[in-house]
Every structure is written in C-alpha cells, then in structure tokens.
C-alpha positions as CSV (number, residue, x, y, z in Angstrom):
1,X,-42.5,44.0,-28.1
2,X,-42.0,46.1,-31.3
3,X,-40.3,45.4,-34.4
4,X,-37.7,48.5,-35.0
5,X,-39.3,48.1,-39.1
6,X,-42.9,48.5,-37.3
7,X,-44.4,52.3,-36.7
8,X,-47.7,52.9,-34.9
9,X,-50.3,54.0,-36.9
10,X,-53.8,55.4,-36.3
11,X,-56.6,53.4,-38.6
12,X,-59.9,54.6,-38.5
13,X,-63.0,53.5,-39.7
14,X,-65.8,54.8,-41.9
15,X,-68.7,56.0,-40.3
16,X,-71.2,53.8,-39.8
17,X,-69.2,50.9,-39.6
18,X,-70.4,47.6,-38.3
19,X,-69.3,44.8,-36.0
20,X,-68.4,42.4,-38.7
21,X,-66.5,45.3,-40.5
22,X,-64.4,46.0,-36.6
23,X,-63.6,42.6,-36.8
24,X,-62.9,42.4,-40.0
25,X,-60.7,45.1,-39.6
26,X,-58.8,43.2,-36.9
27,X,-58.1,40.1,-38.3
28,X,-56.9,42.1,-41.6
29,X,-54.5,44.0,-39.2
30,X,-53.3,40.6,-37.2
31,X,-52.9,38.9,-40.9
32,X,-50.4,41.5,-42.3
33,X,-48.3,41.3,-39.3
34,X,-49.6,44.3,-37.1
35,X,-51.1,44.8,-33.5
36,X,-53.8,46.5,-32.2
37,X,-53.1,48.6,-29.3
38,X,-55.9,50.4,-28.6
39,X,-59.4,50.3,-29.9
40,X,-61.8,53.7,-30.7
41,X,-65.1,53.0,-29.5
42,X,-66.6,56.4,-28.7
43,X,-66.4,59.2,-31.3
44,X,-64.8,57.2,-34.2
45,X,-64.5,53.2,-34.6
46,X,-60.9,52.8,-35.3
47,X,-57.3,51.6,-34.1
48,X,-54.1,52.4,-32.8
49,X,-52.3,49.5,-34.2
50,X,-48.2,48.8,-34.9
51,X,-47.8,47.8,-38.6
52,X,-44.9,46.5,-40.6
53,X,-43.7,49.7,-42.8
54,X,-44.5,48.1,-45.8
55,X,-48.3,46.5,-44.9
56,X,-49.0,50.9,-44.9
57,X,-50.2,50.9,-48.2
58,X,-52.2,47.4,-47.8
59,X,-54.4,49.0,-44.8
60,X,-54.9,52.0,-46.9
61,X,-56.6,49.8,-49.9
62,X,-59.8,48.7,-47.8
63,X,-63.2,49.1,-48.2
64,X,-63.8,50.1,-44.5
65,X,-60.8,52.1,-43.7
66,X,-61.5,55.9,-43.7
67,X,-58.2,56.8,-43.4
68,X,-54.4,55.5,-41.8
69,X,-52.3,58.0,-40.3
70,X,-49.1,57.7,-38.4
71,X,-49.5,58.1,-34.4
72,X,-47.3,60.7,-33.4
73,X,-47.9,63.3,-30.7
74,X,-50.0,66.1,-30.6
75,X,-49.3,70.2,-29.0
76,X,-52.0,72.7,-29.3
C-alpha cells in the first residue's frame, strides 16, 4: 500500500553505473522510507520507486543519481 504523503517518482542512474552503485541505490531508497516498484535494466539503470514527499530532495543529493523526476503519464 501507499502512503497518501508518498508520490511515485522516476530515479535514474548515471551512465555507467555499477552493481554496487544499483544496490546502493536501493538500500538508500528502502532507508528513507521509499519502495521500488520497478527496476530499469535495459536503456537506462534506474527506478520507479514511491518516496515520502520530503525524502525528494535527499535522493536528489547522490553521487549516482542522474536525475529524479515525478512518474506521471505520458501522450505523444
């Protein structure tokens, strides 16, 4: 279930991350209070992952993260 103060987000990598940094990148997202949902593995490493609104800024602040957008839908 998710918290109603939790919004998806989309955390992606930088290139040429490793393994350790994936992980790393998990257990930083599980400590702050978030989920992962789904996991990149072609294209770009990265996350869709449920955050606590105000862990945003924390994600945002590490050495491996290339960027953290919210998830929201896409029409082309």
């Amino acid at each position: 279930m998710i918290d109603s103060l939790d919004s998806t987000y989309i955390v992606a990598l930088k290139q040429g991350s490793d393994a350790k940094q994936v992980q790393e990148a998990k257990s930083d997202i599980q400590a702050v209070g978030g989920k992962v949902l789904h996991e990149f593995k072609v294209g770009m490493k990265g996350f869709v992952v449920t955050l606590p609104d105000d862990q945003y800024n924390t994600m945002t602040t590490k050495d491996y993260v290339d960027f953290v957008e919210a998830d929201k839908e896409m029409h082309i």
